[in-house]
VMD Tcl script that draws the C-alpha trace (Angstrom):
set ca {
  {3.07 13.04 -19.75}
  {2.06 15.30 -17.09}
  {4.63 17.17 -15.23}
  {3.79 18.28 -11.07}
  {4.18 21.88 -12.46}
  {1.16 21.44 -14.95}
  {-0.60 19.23 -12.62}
  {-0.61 21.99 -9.94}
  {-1.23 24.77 -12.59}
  {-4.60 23.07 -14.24}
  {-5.37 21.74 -10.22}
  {-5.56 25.72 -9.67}
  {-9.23 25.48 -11.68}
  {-10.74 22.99 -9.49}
  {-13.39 24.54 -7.15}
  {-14.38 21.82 -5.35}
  {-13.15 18.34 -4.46}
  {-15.70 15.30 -3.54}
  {-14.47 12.68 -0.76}
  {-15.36 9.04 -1.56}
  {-15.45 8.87 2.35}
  {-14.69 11.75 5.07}
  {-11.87 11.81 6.58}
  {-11.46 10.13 9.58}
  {-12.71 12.23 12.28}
  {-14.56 14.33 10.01}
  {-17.75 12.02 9.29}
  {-19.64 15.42 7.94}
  {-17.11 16.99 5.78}
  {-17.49 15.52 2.23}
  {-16.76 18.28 0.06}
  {-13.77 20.39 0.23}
  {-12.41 23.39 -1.81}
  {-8.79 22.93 -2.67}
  {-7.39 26.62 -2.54}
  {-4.11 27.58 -3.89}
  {-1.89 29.65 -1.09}
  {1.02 30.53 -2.80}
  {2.32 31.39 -6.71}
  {4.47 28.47 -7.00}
  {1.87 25.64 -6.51}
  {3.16 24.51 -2.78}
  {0.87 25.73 -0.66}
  {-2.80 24.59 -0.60}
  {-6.11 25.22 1.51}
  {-8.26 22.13 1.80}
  {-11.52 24.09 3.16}
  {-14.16 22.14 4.02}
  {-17.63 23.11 2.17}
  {-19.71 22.41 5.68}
  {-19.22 26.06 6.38}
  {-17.90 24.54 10.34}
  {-15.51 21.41 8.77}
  {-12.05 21.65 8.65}
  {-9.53 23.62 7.32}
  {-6.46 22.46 6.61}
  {-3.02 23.33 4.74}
  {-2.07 20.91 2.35}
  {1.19 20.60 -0.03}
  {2.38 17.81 -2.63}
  {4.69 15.59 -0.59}
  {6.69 14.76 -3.99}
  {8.10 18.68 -3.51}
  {9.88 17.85 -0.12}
  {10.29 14.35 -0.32}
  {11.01 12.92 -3.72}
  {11.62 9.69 -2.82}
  {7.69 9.30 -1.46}
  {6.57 6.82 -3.88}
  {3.30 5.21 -1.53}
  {1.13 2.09 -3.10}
  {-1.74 2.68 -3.59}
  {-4.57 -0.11 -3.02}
  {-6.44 -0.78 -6.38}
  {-10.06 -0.28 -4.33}
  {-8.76 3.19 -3.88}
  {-7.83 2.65 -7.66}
  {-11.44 1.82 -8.09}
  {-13.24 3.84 -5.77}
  {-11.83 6.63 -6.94}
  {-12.16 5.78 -11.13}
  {-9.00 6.23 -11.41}
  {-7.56 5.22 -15.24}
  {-4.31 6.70 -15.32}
  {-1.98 7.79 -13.04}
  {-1.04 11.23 -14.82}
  {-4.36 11.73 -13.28}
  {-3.42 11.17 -9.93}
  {-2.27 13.83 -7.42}
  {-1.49 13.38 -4.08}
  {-1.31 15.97 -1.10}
  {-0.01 15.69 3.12}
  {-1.56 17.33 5.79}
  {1.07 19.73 7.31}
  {1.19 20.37 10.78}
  {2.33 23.72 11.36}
  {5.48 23.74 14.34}
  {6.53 27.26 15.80}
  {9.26 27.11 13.18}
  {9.43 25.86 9.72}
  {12.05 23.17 11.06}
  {9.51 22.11 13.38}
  {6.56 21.66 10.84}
  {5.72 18.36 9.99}
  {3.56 16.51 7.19}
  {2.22 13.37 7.41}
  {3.53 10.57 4.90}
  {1.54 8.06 6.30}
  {-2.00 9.46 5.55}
  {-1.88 10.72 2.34}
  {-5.13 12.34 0.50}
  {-5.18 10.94 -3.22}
  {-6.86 13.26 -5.72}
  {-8.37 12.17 -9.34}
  {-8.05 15.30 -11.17}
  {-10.13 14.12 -14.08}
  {-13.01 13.29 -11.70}
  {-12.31 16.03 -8.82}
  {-12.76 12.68 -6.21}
  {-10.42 12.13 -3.31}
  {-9.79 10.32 0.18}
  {-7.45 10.36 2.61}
  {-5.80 6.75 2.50}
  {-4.15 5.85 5.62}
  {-1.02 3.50 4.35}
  {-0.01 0.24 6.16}
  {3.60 1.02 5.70}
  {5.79 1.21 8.79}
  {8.46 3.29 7.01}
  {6.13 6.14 6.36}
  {6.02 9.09 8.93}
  {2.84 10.42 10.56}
  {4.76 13.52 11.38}
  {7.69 14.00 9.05}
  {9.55 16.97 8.76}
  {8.34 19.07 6.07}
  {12.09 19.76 5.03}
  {14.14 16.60 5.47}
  {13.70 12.94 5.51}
  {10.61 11.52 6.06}
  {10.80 8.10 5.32}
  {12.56 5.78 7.80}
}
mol new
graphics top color blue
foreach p $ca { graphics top sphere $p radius 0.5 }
foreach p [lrange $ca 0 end-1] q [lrange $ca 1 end] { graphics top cylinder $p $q radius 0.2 }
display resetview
């Protein structure tokens, strides 16, 4: 089985990620590089390839909130040929605050990665208990 440290560690060879569908508010940005910021496999750019798209920092939920366990819908199953889910890694958008207390992720939004297939989206989840802006360290699911 694939463990979230050798997940991270072979994710550190993937140069570029494809979006099934841009993000929402990003209908030019379909291909992203997914950067590795720090040694321990916490921190990660998601640069968009658009040379003007997005930048954003991204980290695996699962490190600061292991109780995120979101469905995922089987068309994002499909869409994104997803067979297994040892393939499957999934990533929040921080928000940086002025202080590491105040930075926040969003649960609610999360972008699911096939690392066999280097395809992704952002799926925005219909579950009320999951935070748009939850603290990065702390609970983020109501």
């Amino acid at each position: 089985m694939l463990t979230m440290e050798t997940a991270v560690a072979e994710l550190a060879e993937v140069p570029v990620i494809d979006l099934t569908h841009p993000m929402p508010g990003f209908p030019d940005d379909d291909r992203f590089a997914l950067i590795r910021l720090d040694e321990q496999g916490v921190l990660f750019g998601f640069r968009s390839l658009a040379g003007t798209g997005p930048d954003f920092v991204v980290v695996p939920p699962g490190r600061f909130h292991p109780e995120y366990a979101p469905e995922i819908a089987d068309s994002v199953v499909d869409d994104l040929e997803i067979v297994t889910a040892d393939d499957v890694l999934l990533f929040a958008v921080v928000r940086p605050g002025r202080t590491l207390a105040e930075t926040t992720i969003n649960l609610r939004a999360p972008i699911v990665l096939n690392t066999t297939t280097q395809r992704a989206c952002q799926v925005i989840l219909e579950d009320p208990e999951l935070d748009v802006a939850a603290p990065l360290l702390g609970a983020g699911i109501r």
